[in-house]
Biopython code that builds the backbone (N, CA, C, O; Angstrom):
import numpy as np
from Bio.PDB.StructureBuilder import StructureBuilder

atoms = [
    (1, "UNK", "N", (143.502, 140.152, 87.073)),
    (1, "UNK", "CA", (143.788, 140.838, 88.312)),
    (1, "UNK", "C", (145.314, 140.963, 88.529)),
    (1, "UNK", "O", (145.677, 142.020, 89.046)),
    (2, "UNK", "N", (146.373, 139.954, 88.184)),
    (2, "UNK", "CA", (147.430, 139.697, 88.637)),
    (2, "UNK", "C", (148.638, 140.003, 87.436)),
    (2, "UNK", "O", (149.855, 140.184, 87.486)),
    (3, "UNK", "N", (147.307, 139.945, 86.001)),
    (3, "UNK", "CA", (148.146, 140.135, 84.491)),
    (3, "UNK", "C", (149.916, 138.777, 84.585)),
    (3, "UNK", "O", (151.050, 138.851, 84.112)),
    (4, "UNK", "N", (149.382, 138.023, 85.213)),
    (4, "UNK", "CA", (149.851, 136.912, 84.855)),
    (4, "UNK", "C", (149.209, 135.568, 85.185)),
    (4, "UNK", "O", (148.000, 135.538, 85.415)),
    (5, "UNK", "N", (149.775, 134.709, 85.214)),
    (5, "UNK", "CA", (149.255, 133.483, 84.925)),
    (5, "UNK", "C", (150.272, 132.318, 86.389)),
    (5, "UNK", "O", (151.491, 132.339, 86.220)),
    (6, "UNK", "N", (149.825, 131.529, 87.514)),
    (6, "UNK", "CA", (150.976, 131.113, 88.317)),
    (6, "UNK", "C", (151.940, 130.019, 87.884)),
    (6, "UNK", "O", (152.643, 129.299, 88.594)),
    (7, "UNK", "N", (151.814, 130.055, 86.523)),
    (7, "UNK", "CA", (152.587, 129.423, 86.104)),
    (7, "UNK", "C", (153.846, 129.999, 85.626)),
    (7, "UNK", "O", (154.964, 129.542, 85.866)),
    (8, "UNK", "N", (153.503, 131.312, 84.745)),
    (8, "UNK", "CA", (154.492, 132.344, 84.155)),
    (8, "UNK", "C", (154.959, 132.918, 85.736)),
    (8, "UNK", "O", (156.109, 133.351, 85.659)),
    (9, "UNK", "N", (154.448, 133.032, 87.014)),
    (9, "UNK", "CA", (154.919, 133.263, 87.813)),
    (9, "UNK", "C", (156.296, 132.620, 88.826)),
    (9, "UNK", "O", (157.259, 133.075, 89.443)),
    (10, "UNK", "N", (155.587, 131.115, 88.494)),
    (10, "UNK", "CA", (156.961, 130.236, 88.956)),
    (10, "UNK", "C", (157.528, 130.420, 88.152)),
    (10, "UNK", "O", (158.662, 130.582, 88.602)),
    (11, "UNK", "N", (157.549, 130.530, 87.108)),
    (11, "UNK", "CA", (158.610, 130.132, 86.423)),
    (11, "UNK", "C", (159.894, 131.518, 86.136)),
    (11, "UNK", "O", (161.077, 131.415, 85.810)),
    (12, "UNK", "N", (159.146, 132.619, 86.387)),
    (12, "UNK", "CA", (159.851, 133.715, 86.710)),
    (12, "UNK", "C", (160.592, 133.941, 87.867)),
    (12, "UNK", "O", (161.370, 134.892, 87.946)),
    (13, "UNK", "N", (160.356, 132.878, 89.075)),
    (13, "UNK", "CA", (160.819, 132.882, 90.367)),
    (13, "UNK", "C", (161.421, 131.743, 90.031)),
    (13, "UNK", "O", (161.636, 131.361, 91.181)),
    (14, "UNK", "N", (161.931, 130.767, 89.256)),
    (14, "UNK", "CA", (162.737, 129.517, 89.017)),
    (14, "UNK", "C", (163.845, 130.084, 88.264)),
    (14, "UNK", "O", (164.937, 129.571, 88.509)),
    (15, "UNK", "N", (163.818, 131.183, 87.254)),
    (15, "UNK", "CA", (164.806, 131.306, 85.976)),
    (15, "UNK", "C", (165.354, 132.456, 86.918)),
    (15, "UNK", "O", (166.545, 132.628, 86.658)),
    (16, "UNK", "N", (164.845, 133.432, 88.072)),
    (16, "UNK", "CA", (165.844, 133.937, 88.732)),
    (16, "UNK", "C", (166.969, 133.447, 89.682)),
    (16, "UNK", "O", (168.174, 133.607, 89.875)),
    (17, "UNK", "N", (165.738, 132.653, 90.243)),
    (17, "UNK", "CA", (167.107, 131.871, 91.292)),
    (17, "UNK", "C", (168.195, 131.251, 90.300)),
    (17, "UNK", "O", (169.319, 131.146, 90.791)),
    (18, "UNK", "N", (168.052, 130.872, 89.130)),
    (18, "UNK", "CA", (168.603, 130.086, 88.250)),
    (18, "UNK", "C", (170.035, 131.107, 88.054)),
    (18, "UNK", "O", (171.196, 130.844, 88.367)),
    (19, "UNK", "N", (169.457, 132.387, 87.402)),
    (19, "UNK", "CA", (170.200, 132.917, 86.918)),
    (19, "UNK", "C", (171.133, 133.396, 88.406)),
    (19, "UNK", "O", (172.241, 133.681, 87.951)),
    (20, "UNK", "N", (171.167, 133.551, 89.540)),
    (20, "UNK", "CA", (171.981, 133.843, 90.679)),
    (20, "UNK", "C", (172.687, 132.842, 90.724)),
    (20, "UNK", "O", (173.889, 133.030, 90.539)),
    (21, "UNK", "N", (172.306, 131.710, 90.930)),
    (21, "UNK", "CA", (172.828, 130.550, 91.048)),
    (21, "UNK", "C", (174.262, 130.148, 90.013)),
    (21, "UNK", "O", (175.406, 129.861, 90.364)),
    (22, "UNK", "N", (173.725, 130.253, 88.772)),
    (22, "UNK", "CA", (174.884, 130.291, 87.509)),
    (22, "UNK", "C", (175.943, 131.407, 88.146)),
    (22, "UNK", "O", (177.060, 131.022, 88.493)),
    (23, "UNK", "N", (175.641, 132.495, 88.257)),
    (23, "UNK", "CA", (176.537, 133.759, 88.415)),
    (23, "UNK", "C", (177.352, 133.350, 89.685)),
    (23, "UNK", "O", (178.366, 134.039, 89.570)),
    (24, "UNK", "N", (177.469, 132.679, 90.733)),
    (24, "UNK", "CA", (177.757, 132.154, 91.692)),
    (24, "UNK", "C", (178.886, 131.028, 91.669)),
    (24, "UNK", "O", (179.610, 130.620, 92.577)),
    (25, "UNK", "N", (178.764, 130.547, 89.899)),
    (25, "UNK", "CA", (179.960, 129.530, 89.701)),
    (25, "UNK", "C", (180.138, 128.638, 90.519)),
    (25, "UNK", "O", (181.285, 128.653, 90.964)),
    (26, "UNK", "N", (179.420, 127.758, 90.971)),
    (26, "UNK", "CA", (179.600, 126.720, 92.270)),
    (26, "UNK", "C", (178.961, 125.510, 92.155)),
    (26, "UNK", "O", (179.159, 124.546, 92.894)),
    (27, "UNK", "N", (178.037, 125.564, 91.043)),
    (27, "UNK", "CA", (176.991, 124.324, 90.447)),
    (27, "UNK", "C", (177.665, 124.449, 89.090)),
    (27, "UNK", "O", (178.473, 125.312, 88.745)),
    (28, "UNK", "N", (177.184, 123.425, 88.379)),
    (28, "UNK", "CA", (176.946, 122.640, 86.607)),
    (28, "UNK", "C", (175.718, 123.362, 86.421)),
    (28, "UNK", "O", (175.009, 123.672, 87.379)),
    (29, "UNK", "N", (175.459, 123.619, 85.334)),
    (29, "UNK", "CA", (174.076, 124.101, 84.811)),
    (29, "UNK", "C", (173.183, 122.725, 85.036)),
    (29, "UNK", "O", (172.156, 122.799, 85.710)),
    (30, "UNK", "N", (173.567, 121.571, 84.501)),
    (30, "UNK", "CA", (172.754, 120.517, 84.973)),
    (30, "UNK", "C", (172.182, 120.049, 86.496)),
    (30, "UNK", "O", (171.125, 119.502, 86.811)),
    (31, "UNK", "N", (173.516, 120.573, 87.432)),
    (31, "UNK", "CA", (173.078, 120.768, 88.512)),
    (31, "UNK", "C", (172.283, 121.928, 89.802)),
    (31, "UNK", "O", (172.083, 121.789, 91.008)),
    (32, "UNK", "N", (172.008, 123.005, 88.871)),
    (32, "UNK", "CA", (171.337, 123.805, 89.257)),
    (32, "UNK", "C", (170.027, 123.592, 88.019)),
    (32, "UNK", "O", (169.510, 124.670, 87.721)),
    (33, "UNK", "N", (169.616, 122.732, 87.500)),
    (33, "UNK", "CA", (168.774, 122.276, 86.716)),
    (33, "UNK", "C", (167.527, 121.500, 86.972)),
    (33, "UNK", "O", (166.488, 121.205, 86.382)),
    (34, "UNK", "N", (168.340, 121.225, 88.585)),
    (34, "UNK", "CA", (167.478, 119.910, 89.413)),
    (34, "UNK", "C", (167.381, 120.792, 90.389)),
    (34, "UNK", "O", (166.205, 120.999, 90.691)),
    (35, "UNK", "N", (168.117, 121.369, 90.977)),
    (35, "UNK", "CA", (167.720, 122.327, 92.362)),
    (35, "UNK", "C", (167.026, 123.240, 92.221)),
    (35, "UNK", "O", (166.757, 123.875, 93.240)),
    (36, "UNK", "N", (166.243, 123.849, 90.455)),
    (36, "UNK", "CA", (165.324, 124.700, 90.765)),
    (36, "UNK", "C", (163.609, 123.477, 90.212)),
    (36, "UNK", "O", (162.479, 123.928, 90.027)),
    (37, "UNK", "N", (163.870, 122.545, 90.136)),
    (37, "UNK", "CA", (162.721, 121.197, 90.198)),
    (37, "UNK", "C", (162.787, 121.437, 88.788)),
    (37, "UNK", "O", (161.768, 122.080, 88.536)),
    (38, "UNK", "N", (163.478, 121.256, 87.674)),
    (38, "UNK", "CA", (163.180, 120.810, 86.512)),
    (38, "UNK", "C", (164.244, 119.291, 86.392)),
    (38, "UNK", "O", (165.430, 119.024, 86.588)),
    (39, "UNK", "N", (163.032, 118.574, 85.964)),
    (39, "UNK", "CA", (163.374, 116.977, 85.984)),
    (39, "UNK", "C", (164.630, 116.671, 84.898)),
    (39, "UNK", "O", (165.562, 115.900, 85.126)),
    (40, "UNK", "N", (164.504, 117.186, 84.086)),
    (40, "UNK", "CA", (165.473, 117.259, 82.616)),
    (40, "UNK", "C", (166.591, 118.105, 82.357)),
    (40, "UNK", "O", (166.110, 119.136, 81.887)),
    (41, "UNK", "N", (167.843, 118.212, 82.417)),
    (41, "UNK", "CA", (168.312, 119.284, 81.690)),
    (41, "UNK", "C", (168.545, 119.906, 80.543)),
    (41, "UNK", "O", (169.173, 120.902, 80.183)),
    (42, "UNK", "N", (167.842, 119.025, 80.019)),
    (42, "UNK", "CA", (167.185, 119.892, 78.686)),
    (42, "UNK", "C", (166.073, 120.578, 78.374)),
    (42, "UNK", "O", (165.949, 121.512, 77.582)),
    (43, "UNK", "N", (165.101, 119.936, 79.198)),
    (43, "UNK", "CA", (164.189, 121.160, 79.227)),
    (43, "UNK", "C", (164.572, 122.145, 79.956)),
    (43, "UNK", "O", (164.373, 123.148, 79.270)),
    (44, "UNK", "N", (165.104, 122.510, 81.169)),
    (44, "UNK", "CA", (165.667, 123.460, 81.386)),
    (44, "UNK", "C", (166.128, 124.674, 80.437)),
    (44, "UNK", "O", (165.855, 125.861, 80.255)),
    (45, "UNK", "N", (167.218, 123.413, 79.805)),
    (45, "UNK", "CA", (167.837, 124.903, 78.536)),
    (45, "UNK", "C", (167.022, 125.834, 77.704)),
    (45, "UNK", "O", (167.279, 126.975, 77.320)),
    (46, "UNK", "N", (165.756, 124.914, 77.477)),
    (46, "UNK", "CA", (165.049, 125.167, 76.709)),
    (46, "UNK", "C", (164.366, 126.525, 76.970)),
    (46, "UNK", "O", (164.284, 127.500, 76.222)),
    (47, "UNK", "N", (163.811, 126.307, 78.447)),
    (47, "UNK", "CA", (163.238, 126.899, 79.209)),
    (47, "UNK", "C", (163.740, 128.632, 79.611)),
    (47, "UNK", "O", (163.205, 129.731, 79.759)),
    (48, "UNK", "N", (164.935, 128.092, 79.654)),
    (48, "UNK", "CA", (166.128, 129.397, 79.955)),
    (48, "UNK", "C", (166.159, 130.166, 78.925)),
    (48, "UNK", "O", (166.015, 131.376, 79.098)),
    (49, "UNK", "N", (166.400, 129.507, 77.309)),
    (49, "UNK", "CA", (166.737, 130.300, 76.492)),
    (49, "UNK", "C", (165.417, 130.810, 75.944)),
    (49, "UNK", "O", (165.377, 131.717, 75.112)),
    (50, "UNK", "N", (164.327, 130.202, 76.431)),
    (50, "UNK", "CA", (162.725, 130.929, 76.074)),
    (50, "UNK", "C", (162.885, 132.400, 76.616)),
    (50, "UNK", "O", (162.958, 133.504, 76.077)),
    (51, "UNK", "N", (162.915, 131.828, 78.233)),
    (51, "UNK", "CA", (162.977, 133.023, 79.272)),
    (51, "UNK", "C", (163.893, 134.369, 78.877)),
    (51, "UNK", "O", (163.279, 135.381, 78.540)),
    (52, "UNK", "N", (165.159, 134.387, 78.910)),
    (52, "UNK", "CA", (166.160, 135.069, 78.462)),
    (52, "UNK", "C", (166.792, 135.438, 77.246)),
    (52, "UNK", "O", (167.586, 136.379, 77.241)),
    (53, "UNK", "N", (166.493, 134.718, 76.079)),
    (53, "UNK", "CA", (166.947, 134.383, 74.987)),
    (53, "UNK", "C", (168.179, 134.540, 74.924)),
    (53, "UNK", "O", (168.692, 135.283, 74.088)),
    (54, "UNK", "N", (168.950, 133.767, 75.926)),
    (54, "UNK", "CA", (170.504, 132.672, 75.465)),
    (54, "UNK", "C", (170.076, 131.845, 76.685)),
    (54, "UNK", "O", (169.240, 131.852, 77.589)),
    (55, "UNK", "N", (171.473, 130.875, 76.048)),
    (55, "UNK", "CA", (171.700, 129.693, 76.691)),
    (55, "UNK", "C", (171.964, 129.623, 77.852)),
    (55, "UNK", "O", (172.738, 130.556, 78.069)),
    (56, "UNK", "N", (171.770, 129.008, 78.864)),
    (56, "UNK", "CA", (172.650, 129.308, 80.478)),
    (56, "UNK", "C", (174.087, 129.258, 80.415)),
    (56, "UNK", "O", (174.654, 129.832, 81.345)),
    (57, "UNK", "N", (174.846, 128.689, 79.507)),
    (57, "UNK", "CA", (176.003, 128.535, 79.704)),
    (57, "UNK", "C", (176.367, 130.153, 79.238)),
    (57, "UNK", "O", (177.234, 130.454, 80.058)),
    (58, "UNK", "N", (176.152, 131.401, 78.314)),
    (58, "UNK", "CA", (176.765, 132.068, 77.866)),
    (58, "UNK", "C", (176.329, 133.167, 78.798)),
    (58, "UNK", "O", (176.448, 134.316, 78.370)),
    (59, "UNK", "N", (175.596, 132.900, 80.617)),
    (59, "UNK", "CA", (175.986, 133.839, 81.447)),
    (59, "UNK", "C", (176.864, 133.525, 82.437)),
    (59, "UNK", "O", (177.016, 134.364, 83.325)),
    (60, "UNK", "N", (177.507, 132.455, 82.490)),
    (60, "UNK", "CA", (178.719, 132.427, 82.838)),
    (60, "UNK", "C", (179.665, 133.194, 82.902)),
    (60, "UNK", "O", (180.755, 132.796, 83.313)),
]
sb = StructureBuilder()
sb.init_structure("model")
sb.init_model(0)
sb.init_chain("A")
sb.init_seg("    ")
for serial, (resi, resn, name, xyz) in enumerate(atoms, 1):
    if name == "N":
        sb.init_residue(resn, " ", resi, " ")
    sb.init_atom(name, np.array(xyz, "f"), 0.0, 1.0, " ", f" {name:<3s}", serial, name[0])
structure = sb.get_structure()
């Protein structure tokens, strides 16, 4: 019905705020890592460069 899944959904509403957030220059990637609820900042990266394919640091 929705042709997604609410998981692929958060997580499409987590890697945007993410990506505003970076562009904003005012957090650490580690610290906008925790403010969108990922426990790790490595999974994060991981997560990011799934989503986007690069790293968070190279939209800086």
């Amino acid at each position: 019905m929705f042709k997604s899944t609410i998981l692929k959904h958060i997580t499409k509403h987590r890697m945007q705020k993410t990506k505003e957030l970076i562009k904003k220059k005012e957090y650490k990637i580690s610290e906008i890592s925790y403010m969108v609820d990922y426990k790790n900042p490595q999974h994060f990266t991981v997560a990011f460069k799934k989503f986007y394919g690069v790293l968070p640091s190279s939209v800086i």
